[in-house]
C-alpha positions in Angstrom: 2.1 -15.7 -26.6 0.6 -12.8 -25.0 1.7 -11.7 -21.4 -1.1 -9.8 -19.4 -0.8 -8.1 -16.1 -3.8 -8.7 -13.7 -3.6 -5.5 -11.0 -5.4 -6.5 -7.4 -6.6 -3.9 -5.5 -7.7 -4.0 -1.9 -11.2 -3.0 -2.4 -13.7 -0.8 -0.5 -17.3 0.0 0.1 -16.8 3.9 -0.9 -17.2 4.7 -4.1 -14.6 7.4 -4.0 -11.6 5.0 -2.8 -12.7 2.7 -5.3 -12.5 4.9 -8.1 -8.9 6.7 -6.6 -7.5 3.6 -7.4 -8.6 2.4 -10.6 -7.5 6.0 -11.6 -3.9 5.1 -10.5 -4.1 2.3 -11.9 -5.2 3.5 -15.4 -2.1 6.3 -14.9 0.4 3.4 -14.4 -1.0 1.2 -17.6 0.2 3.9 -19.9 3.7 3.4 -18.8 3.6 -0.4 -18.4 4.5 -2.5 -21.7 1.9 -5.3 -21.8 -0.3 -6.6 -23.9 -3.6 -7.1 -21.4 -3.9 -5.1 -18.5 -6.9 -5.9 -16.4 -7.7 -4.3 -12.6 -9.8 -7.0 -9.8 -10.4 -6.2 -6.5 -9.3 -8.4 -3.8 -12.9 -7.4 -1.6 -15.6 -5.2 -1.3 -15.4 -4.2 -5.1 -15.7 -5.9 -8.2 -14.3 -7.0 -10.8 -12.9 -10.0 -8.7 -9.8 -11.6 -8.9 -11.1 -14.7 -10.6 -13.8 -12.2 -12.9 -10.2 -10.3 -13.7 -7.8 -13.7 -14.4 -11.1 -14.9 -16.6 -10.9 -11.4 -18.5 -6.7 -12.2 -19.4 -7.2 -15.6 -20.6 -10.2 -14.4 -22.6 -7.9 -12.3 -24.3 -5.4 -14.7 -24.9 -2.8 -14.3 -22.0 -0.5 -17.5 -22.2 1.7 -16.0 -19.1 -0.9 -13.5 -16.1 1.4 -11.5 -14.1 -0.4 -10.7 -11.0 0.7 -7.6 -9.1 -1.2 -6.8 -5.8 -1.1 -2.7 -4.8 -0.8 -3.1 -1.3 1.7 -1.1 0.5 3.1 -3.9 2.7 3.3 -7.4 3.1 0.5 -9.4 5.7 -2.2 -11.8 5.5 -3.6 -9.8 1.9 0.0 -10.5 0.4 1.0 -13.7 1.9 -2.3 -15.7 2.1 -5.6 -14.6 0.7 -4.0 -13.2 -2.9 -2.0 -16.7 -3.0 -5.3 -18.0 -2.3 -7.4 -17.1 -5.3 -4.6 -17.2 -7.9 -3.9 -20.6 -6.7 -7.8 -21.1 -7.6 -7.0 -19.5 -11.2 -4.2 -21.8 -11.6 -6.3 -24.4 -10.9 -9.3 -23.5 -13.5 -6.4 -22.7 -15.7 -3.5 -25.0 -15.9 -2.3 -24.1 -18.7 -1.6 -20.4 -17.9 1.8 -19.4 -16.7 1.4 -17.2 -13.4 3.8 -15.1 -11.6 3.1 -13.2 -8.8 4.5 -9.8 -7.2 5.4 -8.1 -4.1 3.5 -5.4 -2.6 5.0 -2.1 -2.4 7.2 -2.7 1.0 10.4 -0.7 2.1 11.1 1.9 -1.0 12.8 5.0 -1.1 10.2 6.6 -3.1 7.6 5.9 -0.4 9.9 7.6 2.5 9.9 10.5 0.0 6.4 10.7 -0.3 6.1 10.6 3.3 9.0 13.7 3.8 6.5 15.4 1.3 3.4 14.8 3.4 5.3 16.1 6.6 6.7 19.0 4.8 3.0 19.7 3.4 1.4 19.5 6.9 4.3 22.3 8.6 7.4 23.4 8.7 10.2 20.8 10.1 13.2 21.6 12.4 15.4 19.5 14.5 12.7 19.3 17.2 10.0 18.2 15.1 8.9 14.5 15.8 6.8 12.7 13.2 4.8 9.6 13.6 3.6 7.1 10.9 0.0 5.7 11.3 0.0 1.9 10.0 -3.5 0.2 9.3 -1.8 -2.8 11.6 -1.4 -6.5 11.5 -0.9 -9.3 13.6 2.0 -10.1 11.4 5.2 -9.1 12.6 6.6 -8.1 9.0 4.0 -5.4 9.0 5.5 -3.5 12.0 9.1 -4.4 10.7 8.6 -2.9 7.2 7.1 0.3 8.4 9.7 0.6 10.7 12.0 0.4 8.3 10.4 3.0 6.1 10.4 5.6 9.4 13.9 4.7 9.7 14.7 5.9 6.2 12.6 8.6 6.2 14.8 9.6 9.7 17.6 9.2 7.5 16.6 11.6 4.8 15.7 14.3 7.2 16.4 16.4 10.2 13.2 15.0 12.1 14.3 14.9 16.0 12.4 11.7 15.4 10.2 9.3 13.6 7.7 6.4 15.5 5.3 4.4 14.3 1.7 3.2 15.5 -1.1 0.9 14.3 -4.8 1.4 14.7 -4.9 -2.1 15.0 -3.8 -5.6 15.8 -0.1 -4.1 16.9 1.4 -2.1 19.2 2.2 0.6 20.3 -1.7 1.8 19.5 -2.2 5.3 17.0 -4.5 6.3 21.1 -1.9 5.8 23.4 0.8 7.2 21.0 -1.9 9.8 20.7 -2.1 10.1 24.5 1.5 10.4 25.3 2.4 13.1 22.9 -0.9 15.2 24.0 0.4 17.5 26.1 3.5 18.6 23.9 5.2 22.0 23.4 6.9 20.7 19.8 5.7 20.0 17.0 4.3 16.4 16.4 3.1 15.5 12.9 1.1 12.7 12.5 0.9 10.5 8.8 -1.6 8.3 7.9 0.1 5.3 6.1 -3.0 4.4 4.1 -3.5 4.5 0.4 -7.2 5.9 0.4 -9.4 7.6 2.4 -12.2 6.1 4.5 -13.7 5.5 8.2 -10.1 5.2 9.3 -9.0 8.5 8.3 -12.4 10.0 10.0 -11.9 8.3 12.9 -8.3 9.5 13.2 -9.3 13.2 12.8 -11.7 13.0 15.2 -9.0 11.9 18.1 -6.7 14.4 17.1 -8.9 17.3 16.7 -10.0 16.5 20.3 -6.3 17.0 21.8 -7.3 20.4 21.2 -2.7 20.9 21.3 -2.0 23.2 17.8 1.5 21.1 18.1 -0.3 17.6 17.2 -0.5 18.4 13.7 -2.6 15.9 11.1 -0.7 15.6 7.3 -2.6 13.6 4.4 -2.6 10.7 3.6 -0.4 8.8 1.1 -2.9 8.7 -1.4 -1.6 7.8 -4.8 0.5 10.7 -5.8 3.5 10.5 -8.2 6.0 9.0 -5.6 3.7 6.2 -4.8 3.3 5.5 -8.4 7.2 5.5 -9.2 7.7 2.5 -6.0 4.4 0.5 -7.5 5.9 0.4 -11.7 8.6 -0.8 -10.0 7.1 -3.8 -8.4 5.4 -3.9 -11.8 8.3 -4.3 -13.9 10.0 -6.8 -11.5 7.1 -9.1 -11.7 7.0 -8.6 -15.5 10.9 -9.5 -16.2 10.2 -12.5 -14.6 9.3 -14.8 -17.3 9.6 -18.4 -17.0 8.9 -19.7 -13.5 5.2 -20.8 -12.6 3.3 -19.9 -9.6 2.6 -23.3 -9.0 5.9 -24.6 -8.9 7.0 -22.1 -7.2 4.4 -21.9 -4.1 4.7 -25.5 -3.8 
């Protein structure tokens, strides 16, 4: 019996987000005990999903952990993943399929966004710092990133941290934008996105047109070591879970 891990990526249409992530990806393999290790792409990209499953049961995988890198839970997570591994189920009864949960509410993620704050300027008690969220219509999207700025507001002396979506929730990354424009304290602004893209243009573009030195832009969370110490651990949860089927278990 051979037990493979199938990694799902999000998927994009610029070559240099794709390849950011099948580098992580490769880093993490060589501290994952498995015996097949394939990457898919959820969109945009291939290998799919269904080209990756394909590749583990070609290789004799009796038991395809699936482990999506997202780095919280909405519609990717909770419906379209579901979706296509229910499909691989399907084509391949006989598999045993167990699927994991996307990066969420860590304490290594809140540290890797104290590191981006701290990277972007110095910090003091005055110092407000606001988390940019890709945004969702589901509600568990603006609860979990709250929860992440409440921890990182815990692990620091930040006067405060917000949070703001660029779309689908509220309150908006413009009108957060706009209220903080004509500040005399320092307010640092982190992208909560895994790779770089449109988004992150279009973000620098509104801030750099505040034309206020205090609304400061950091990096953002890319896929440094932090980020990769939160995602082996949603690895190895998925993996020590050996016996329960996908299928009986998303009934």
């Amino acid at each position: 019996m051979k037990h493979a891990i199938l990694y799902v990526c999000h998927g994009s249409r610029i070559r240099k987000a794709r390849e950011e992530a099948i580098d992580f990806i490769k880093r993490c393999q060589n501290q994952v005990e498995a015996e097949i290790q394939e990457i898919s792409f959820l969109e945009l990209a291939s290998p799919s999903i269904e080209e990756g499953f394909k590749a583990c049961v070609e290789k004799g995988a009796s038991h395809v952990s699936v482990v999506p890198l997202l780095l919280l839970t909405a519609v990717h997570a909770k419906k379209d993943i579901p979706d296509e591994i229910q499909n691989c189920q399907e084509a391949y009864p006989w598999i045993t399929v167990t699927y994991g949960k996307p990066i969420g509410v860590h304490d290594k993620m809140a540290e890797s966004v104290i590191k981006k704050i701290r990277d972007a300027a110095s910090i003091d008690s005055s110092t407000v710092a606001v988390l940019i969220g890709r945004g969702s219509s589901d509600p568990d999207v603006s609860k979990d990133l709250g929860a992440l700025a409440e921890l990182v507001q815990a692990k620091t002396k930040l006067a405060d941290v917000r949070t703001c979506y660029l779309t689908a929730a509220s309150p908006s990354f413009s009108d957060t934008l706009e209220s903080v424009k004509n500040t005399n304290g320092n307010v640092i602004f982190i992208p909560y996105l895994l790779f770089t893209g449109l988004l992150m243009k279009g973000i620098e573009r509104e801030i750099s047109q505040t034309e206020n030195a205090h609304i400061i832009l950091g990096d953002y969370l890319g896929y440094d070591p932090l980020v990769e110490e939160a995602f082996l651990d949603r690895v190895n949860e998925t993996l020590s879970v050996k016996g329960e089927s996908y299928a009986a278990s998303h009934d």
